[in-house]
C-alpha positions as a Markdown table, in Angstrom:
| # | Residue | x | y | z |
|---|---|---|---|---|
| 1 | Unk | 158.5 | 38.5 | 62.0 |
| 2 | Unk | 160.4 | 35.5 | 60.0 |
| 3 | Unk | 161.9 | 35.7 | 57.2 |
| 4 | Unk | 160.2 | 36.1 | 54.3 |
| 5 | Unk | 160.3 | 33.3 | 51.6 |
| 6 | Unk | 161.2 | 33.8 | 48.0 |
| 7 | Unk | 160.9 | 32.0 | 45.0 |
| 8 | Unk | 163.8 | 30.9 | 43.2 |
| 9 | Unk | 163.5 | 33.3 | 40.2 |
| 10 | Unk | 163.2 | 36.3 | 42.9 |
| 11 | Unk | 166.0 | 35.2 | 45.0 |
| 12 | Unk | 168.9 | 37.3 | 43.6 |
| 13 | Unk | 166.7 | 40.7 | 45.0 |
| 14 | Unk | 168.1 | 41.8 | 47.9 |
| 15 | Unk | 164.3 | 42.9 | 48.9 |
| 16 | Unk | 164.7 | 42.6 | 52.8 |
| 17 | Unk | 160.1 | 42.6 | 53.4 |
| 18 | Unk | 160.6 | 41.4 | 57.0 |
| 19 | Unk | 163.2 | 43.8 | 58.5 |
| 20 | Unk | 161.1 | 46.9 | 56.3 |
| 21 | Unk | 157.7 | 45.6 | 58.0 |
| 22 | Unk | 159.1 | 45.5 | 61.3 |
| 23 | Unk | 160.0 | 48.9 | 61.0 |
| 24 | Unk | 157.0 | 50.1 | 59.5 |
| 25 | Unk | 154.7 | 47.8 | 62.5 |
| 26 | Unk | 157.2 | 49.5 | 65.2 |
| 27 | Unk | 156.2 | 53.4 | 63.5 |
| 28 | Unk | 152.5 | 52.8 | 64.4 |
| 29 | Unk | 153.6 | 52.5 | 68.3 |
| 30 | Unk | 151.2 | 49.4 | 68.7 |
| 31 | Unk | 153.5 | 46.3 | 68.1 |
| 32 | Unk | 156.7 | 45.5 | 69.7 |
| 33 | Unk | 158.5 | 43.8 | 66.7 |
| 34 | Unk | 161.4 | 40.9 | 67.6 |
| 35 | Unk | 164.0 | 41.0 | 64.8 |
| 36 | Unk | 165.6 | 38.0 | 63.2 |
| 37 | Unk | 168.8 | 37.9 | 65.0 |
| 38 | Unk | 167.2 | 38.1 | 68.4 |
| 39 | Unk | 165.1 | 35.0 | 67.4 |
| 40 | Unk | 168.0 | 33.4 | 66.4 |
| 41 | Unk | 170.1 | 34.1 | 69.2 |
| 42 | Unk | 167.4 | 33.2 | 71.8 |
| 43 | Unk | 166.1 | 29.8 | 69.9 |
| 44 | Unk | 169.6 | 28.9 | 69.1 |
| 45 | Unk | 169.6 | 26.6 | 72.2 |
| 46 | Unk | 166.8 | 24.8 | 71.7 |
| 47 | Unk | 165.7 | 22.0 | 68.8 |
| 48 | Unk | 164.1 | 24.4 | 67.1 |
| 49 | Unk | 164.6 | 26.2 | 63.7 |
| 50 | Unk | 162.6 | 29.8 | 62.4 |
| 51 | Unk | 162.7 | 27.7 | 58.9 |
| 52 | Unk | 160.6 | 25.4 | 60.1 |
| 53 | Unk | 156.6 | 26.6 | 59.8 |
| 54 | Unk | 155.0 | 24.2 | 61.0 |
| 55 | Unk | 152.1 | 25.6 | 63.7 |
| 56 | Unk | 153.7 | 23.3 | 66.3 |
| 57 | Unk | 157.2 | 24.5 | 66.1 |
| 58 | Unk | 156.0 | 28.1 | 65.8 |
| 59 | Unk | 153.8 | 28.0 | 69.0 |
| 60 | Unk | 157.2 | 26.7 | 70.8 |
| 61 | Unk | 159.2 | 29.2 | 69.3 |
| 62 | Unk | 156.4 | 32.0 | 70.5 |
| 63 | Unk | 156.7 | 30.4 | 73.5 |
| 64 | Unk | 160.3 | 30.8 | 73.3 |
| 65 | Unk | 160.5 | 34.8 | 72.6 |
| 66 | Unk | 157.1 | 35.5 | 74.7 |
| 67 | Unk | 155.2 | 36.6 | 71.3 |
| 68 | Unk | 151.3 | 37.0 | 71.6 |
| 69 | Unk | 151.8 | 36.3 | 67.8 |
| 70 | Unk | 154.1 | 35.3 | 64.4 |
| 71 | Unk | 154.1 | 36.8 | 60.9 |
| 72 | Unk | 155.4 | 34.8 | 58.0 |
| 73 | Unk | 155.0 | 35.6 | 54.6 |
| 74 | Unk | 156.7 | 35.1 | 50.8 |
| 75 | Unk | 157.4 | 37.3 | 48.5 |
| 76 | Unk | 155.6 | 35.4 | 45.7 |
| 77 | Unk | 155.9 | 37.7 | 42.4 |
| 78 | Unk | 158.2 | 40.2 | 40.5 |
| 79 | Unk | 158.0 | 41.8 | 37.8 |
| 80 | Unk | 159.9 | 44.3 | 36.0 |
| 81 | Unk | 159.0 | 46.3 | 32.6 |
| 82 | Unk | 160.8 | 49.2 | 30.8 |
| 83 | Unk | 158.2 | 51.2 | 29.0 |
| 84 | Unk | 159.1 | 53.7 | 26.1 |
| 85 | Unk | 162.7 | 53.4 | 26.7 |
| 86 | Unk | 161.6 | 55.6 | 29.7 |
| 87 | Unk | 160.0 | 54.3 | 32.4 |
| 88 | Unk | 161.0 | 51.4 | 34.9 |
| 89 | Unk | 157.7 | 49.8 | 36.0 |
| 90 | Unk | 158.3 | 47.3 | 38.9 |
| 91 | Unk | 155.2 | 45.3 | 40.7 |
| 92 | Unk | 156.4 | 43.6 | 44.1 |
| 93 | Unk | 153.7 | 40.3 | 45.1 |
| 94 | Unk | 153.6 | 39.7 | 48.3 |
| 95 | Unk | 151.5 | 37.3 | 50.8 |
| 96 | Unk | 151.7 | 37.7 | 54.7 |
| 97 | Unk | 150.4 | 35.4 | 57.6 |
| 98 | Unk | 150.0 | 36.0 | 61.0 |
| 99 | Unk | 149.7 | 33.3 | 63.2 |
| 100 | Unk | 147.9 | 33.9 | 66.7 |
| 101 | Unk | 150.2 | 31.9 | 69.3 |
| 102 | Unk | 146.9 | 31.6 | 71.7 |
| 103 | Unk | 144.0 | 30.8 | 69.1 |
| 104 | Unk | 147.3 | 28.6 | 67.5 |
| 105 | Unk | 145.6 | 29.8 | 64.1 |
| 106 | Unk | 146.1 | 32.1 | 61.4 |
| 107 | Unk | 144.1 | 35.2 | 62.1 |
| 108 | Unk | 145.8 | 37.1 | 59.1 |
| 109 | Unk | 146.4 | 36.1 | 55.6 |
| 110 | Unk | 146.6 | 39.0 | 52.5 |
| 111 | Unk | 148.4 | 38.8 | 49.1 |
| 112 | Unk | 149.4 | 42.6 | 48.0 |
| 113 | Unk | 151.4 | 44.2 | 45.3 |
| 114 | Unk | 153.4 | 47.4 | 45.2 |
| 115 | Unk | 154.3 | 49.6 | 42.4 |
| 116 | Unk | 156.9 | 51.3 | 41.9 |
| 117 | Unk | 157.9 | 53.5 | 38.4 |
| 118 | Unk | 160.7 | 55.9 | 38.0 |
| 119 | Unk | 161.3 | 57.6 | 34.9 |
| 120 | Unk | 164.4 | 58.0 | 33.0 |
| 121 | Unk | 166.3 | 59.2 | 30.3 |
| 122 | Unk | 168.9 | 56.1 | 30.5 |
| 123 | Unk | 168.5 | 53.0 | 32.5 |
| 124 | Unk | 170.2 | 51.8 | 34.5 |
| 125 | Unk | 170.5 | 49.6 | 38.2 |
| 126 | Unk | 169.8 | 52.4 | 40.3 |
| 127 | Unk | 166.9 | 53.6 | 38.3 |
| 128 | Unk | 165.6 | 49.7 | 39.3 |
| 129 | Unk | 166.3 | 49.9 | 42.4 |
| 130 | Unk | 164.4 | 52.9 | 43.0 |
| 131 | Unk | 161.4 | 51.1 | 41.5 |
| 132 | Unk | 161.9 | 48.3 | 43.5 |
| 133 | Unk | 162.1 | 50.0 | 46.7 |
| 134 | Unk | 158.9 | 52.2 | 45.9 |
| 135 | Unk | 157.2 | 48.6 | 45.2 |
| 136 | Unk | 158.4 | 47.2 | 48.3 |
| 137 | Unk | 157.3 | 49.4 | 50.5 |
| 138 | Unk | 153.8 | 49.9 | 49.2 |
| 139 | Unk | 153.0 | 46.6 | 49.4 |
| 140 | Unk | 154.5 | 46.5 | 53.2 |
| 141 | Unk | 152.7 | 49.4 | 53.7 |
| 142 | Unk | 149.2 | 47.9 | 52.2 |
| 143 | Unk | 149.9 | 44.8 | 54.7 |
| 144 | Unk | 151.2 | 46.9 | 57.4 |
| 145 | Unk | 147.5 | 48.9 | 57.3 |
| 146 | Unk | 145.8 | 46.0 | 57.1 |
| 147 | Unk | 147.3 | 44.0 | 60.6 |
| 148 | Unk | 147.4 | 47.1 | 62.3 |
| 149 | Unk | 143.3 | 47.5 | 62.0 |
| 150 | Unk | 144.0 | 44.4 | 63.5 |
| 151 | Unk | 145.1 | 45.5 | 66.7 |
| 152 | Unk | 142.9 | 48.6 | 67.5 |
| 153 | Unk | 144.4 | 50.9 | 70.3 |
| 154 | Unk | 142.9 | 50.3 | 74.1 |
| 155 | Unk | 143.0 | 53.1 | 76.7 |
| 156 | Unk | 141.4 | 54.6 | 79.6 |
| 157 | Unk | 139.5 | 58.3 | 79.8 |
| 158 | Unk | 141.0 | 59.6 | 82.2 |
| 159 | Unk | 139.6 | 63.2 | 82.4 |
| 160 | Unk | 136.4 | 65.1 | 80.9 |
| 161 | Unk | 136.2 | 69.1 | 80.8 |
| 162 | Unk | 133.5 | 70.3 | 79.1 |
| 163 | Unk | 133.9 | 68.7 | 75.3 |
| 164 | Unk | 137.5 | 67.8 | 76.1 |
| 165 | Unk | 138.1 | 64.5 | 76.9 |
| 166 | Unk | 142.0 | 63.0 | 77.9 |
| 167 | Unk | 142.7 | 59.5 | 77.1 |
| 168 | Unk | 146.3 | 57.9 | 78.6 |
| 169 | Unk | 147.4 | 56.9 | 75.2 |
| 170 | Unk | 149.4 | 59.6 | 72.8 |
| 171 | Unk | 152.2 | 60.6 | 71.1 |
| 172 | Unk | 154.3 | 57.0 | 71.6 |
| 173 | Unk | 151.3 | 55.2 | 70.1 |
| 174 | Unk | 151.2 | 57.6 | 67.3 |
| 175 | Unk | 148.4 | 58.9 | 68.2 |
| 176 | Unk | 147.5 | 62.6 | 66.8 |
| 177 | Unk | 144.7 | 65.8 | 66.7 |
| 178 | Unk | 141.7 | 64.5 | 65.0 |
| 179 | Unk | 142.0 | 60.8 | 65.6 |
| 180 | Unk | 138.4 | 59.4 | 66.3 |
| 181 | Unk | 137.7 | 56.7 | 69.2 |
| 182 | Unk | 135.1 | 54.6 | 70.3 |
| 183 | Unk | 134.2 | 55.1 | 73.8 |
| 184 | Unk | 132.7 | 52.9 | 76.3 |
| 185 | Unk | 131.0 | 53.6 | 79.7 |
| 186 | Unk | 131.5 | 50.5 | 82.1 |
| 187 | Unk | 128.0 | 50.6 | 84.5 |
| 188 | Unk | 126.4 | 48.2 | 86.7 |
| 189 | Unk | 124.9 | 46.1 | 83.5 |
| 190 | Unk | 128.7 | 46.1 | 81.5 |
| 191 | Unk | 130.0 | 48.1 | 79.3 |
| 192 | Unk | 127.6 | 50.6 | 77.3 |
| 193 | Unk | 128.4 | 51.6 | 74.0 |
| 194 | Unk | 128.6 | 55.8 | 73.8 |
């Protein structure tokens, strides 16, 4: 994950999208996430620069890290309202990308916004920053849904009692009681659809 851009107006918010989507990406089990100082350390050596976005340069720098994939992104609106001298109302705009380093496309591209309000009796920074950090993470949270139906989850049956069945994928992949799959049967004609 880059950095994500910001606008001029937004850039004295210390809102850190990339680092808080890595995270939240790494909780679902599916992605391993490279954060911005490893890219930096291990591209530091070579012509290239993580503020460049041009496909080209990316694809290298994928190369580079040995990424199936890139997300860049800007945080492209803020706004911030105080509502009967009682409520902080904050909405966090944000627009992610994610470049496929194979197809050397973008696969991904959503525009979100988070809300965050916290009521008060006097306001003051923390009381924003609480609304801004509610904001934040819905709208990581919104993108992070969305890429990970992305990626669905591939494993193997690898045992059937009765109306049990055990899959090899679990716990580390977040997986839990409940979750539905779709299962297919490879035969002599290719996989069949059960």
């Amino acid at each position: 994950i880059l950095s994500f851009e910001k606008d001029k107006l937004i850039d004295n918010k210390n809102l850190k999208i990339d680092r808080l989507l890595g995270r939240t990406l790494e909780n679902t089990g599916r992605f391993v996430i490279i954060d911005q100082d490893e890219i930096i350390r291990k591209t530091q050596n070579s012509n290239l620069s993580i503020k460049d976005k041009e496909v080209t340069q990316l694809v290298k720098i994928g190369e580079i890290l040995r990424a199936d994939a890139i997300i860049l992104g800007r945080i492209s609106d803020i706004k911030e309202q105080l509502k009967n001298r009682a409520t902080i109302k904050v909405e966090v705009t944000i627009e992610a990308k994610l470049l496929d380093l194979n197809k050397e496309e973008v696969v991904f591209c959503e525009k979100v916004r988070g809300i965050g309000e916290t009521k008060t009796s006097s306001p003051n920074q923390a009381d924003y920053n609480l609304a801004y950090k509610q904001a934040t993470q819905k709208a990581v949270t919104q993108i992070a849904d969305k890429l990970t139906h992305l990626f669905p989850l591939l494993g193997y049956v690898v045992q059937v009692s009765g109306d049990k069945v055990i899959i090899d994928i679990g716990e580390e992949k977040k997986i839990k009681q409940g979750d539905v799959f779709i299962v297919f049967r490879l035969e002599e004609q290719g996989l069949v659809d059960k």
